[in-house]
ZATI-273128 format. One record per residue (C-alpha): residue number from 0; residue in one letter; x, y, z. Coordinates in Angstrom, 2 decimals. Layout:
# residues N
<r k="NUM" r="A" u="X" v="Y" w="Z"/>
...
***
This chain:
# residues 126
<r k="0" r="X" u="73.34" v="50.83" w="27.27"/>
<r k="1" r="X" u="74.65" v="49.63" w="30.80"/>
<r k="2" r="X" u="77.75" v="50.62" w="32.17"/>
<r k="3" r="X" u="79.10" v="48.09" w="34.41"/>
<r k="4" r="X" u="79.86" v="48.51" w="38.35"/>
<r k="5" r="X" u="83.29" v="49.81" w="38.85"/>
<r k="6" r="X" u="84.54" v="49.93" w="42.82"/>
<r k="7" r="X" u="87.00" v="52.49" w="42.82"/>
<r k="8" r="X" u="91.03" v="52.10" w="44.17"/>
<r k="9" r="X" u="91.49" v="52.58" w="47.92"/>
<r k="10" r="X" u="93.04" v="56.25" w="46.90"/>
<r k="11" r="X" u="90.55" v="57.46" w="44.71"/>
<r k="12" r="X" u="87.64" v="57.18" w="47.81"/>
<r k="13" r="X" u="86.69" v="60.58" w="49.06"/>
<r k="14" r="X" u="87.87" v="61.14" w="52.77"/>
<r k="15" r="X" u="85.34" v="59.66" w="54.84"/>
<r k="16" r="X" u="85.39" v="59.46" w="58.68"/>
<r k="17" r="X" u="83.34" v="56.46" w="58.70"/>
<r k="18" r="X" u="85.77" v="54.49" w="56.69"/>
<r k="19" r="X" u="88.83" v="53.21" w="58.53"/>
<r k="20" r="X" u="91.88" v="51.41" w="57.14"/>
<r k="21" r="X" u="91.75" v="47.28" w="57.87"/>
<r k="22" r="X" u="93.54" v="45.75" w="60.77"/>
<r k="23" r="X" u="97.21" v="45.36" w="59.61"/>
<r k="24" r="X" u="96.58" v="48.31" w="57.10"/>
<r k="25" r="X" u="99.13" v="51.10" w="58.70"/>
<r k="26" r="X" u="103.27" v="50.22" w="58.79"/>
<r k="27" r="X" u="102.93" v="51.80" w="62.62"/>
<r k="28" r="X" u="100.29" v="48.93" w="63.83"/>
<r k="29" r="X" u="103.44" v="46.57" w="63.42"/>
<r k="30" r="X" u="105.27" v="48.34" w="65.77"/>
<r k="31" r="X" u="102.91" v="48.83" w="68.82"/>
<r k="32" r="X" u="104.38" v="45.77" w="71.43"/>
<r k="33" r="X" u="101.90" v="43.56" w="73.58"/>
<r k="34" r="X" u="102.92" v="43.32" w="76.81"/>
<r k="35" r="X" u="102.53" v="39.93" w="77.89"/>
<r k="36" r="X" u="100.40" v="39.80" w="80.97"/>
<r k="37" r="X" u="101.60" v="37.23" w="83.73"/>
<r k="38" r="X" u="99.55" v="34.39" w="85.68"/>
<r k="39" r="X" u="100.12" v="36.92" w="88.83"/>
<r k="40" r="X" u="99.23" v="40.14" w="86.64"/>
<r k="41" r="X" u="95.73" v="38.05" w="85.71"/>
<r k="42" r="X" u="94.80" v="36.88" w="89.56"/>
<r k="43" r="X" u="94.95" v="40.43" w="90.68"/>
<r k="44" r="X" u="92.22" v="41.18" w="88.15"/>
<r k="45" r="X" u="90.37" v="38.02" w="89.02"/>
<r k="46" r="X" u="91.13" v="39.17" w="92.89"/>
<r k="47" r="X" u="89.59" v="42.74" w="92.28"/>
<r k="48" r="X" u="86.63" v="41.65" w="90.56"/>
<r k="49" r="X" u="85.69" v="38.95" w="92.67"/>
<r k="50" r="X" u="86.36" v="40.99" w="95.78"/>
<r k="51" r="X" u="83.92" v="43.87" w="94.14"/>
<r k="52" r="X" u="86.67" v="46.35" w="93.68"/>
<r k="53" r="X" u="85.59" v="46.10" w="89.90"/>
<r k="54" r="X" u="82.93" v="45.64" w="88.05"/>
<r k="55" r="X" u="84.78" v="43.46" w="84.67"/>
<r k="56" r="X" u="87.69" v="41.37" w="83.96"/>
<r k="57" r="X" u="89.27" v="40.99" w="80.60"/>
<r k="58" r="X" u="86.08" v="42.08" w="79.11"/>
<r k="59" r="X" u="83.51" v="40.45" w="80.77"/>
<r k="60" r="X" u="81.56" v="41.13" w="84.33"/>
<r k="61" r="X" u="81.55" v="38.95" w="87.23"/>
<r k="62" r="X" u="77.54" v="37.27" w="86.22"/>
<r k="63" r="X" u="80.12" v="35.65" w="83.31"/>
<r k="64" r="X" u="82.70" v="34.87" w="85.84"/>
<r k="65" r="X" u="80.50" v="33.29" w="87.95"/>
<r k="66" r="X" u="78.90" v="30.83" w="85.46"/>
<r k="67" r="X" u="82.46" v="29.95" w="84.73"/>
<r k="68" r="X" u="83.00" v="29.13" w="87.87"/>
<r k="69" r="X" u="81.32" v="26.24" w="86.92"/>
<r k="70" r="X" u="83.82" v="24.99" w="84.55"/>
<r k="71" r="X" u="85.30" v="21.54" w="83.87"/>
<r k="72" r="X" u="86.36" v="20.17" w="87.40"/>
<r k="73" r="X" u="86.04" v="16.78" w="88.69"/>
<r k="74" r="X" u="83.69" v="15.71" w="91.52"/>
<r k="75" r="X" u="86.76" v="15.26" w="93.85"/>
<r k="76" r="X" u="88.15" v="18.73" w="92.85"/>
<r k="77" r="X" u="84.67" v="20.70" w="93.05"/>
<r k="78" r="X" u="84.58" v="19.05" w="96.70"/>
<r k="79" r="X" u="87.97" v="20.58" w="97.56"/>
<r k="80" r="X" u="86.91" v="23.76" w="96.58"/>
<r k="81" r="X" u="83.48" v="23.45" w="98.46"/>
<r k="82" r="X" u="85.54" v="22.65" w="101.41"/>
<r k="83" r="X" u="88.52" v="25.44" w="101.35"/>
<r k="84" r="X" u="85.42" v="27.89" w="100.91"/>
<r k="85" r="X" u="83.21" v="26.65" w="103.96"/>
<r k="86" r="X" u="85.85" v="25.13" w="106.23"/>
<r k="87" r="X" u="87.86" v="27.29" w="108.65"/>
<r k="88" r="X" u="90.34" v="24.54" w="109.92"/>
<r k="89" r="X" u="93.69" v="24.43" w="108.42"/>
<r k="90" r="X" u="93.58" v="20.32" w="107.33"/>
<r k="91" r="X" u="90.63" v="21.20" w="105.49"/>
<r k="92" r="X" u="92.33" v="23.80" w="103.61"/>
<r k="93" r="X" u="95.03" v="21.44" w="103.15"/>
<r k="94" r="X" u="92.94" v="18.83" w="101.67"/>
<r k="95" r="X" u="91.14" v="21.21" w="99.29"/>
<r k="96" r="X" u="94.29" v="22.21" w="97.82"/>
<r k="97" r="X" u="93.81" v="20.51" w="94.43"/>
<r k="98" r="X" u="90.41" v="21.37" w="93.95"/>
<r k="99" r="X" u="91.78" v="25.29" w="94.40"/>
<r k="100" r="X" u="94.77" v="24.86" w="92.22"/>
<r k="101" r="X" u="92.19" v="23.16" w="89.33"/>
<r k="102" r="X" u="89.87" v="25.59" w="89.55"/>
<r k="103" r="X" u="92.53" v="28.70" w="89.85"/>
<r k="104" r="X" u="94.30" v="27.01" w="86.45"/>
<r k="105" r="X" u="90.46" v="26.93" w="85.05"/>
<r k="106" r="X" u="90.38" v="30.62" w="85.09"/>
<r k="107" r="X" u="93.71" v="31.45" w="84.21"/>
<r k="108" r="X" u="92.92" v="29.48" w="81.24"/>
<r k="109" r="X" u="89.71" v="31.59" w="80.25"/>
<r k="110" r="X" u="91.58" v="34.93" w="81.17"/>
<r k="111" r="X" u="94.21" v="33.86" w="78.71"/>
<r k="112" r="X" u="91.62" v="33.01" w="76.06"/>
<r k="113" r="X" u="89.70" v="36.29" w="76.47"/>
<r k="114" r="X" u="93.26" v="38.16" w="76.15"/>
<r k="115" r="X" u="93.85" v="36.49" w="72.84"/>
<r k="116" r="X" u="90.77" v="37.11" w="71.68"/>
<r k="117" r="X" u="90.24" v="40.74" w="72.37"/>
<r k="118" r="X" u="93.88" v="41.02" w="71.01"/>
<r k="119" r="X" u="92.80" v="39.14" w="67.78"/>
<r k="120" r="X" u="89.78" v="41.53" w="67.44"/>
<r k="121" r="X" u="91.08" v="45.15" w="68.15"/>
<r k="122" r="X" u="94.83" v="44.58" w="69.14"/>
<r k="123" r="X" u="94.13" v="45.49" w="72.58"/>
<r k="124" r="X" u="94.27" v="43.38" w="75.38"/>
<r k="125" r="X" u="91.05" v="43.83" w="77.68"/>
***
């Protein structure tokens, strides 16, 4: 005679520090407050990591950065950027302007994603 496969209640499981309680599980995991992190906040990150005072942002080092860099600009942005980054005359900056502010709202826009998501996953922010 079989006996069937019983899983046992949550409280009759043997203490086991492997097994942890599910995101959401504990009454005091409500209570812990995200501070919201602002566009400034994020740049200074982005500033230290790109400036080699650190070796990640949000999770992920500056190799991942950098192939974002190549993100979803337009010809006439990526040109602005190319020429605020090799030009040292002011009109040049000038005119590169929207290429820097497209590019600077590109990576906001990842930092922001990679906050949510490492929020999502362990309800920390990176």
């Amino acid at each position: 005679m079989m006996q069937a496969q019983t899983v046992l209640p949550e409280a009759a499981r043997r203490d086991d520090a492997t097994r942890t309680a599910d995101r959401g599980y504990l009454a005091r995991e409500d209570r812990v407050k995200r501070i919201p992190l602002n566009d400034a906040d994020i740049l200074s990150v982005l500033f230290d990591l790109f400036a080699g005072r650190t070796s990640a942002a949000f999770g992920e080092t500056l190799e991942w950065w950098n192939e974002t860099l190549q993100c979803d600009l337009g010809p006439r942005a990526t040109a602005g950027v190319a020429l605020s980054a090799l030009s040292k005359w002011t009109f040049d900056q000038r005119a590169g302007t929207d290429g820097v502010a497209a590019l600077r709202a590109q990576l906001l826009q990842r930092a922001h994603m990679l906050i949510t998501r490492s929020a999502s996953h362990n309800g920390e922010a990176a």
